[in-house]
N, C-alpha and C positions, 0 to 999 in steps of 0.2 A: 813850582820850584822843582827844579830836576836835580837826581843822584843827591837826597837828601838821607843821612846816615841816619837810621832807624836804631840800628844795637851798633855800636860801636866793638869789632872783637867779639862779635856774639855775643856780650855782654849788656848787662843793665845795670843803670845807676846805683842800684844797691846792690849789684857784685852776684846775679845772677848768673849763670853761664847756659845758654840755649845751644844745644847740641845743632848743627846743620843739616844731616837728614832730616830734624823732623821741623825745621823751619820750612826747608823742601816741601813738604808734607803739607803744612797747614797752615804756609805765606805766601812762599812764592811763586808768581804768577797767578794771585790774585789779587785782585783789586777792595779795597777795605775801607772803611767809613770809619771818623773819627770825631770827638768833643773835642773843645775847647773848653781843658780843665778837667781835673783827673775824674773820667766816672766810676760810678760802681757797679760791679757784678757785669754779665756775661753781651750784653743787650744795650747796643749806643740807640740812647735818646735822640732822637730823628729832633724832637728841637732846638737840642743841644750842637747836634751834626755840625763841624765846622767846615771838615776837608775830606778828600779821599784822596790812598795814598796805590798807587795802580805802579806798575812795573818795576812791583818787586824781584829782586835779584838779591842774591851774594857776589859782591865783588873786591878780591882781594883780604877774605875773612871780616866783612861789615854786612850788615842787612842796608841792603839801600833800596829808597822805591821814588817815586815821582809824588811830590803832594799838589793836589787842583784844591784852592777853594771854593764852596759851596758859595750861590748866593742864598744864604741862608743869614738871621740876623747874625749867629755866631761864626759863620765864616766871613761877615764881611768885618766884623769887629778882629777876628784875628789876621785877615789881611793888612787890614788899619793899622795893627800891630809891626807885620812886618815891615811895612812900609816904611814904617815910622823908626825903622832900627832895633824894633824889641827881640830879644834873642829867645824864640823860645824852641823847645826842647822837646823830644815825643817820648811817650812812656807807654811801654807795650799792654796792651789790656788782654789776657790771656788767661787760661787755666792750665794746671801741671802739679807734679809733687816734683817738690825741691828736695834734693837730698842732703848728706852731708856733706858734702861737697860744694853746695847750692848748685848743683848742674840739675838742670829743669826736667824731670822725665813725663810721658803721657799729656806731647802740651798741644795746645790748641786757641793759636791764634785766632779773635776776634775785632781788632783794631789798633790802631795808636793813635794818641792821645796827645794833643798839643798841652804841655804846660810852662811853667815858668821858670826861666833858670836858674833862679835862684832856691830851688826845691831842692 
């Protein structure tokens, strides 16, 4: 799946805001590994592993990168998904301090995360 929208507006579903330098910094242009299904903490479960999402960019203030599914059991079930018309949604797996603001400082990206849209 090519030029698929990661942060929408440098933004996250719950009204984070990620600064662009430091997306610069510690996304783009690289390449990142992702679940199927929101994980926890810093460290994707290689069993879990569904997709990786490789050429990353900022284009027109969006985080967009390219997702390949794994053949892995969970990437062939979220392919299955696609296929099938299910819409789902990525959710950044990162560390940072939120401020008041909720704009993200000290972040560092580790993956995104296929979930469901209806989250």
């Amino acid at each position: 799946m090519k030029d698929v929208v990661l942060l929408k507006g440098l933004k996250d579903r719950i009204g984070h805001q990620y600064k662009e330098e430091d997306l610069r910094k510690t996304a783009v242009g690289r390449t990142l590994f992702g679940e199927l299904g929101e994980g926890m903490g810093t460290t994707i479960n290689l069993e879990r592993a569904s997709h990786t999402i490789s050429n990353i960019r900022i284009v027109d203030g969006d985080l967009v990168g390219d997702i390949d599914f794994l053949k892995t059991p969970m990437g062939i079930i979220a392919s299955t998904f696609v296929d099938e018309g299910v819409n789902l949604k990525t959710s950044i797996r990162a560390v940072g301090t939120v401020n008041k603001d909720l704009v993200v400082e000290d972040l560092l990206v580790y993956g995104f995360d296929f979930i469901s849209e209806n989250v």
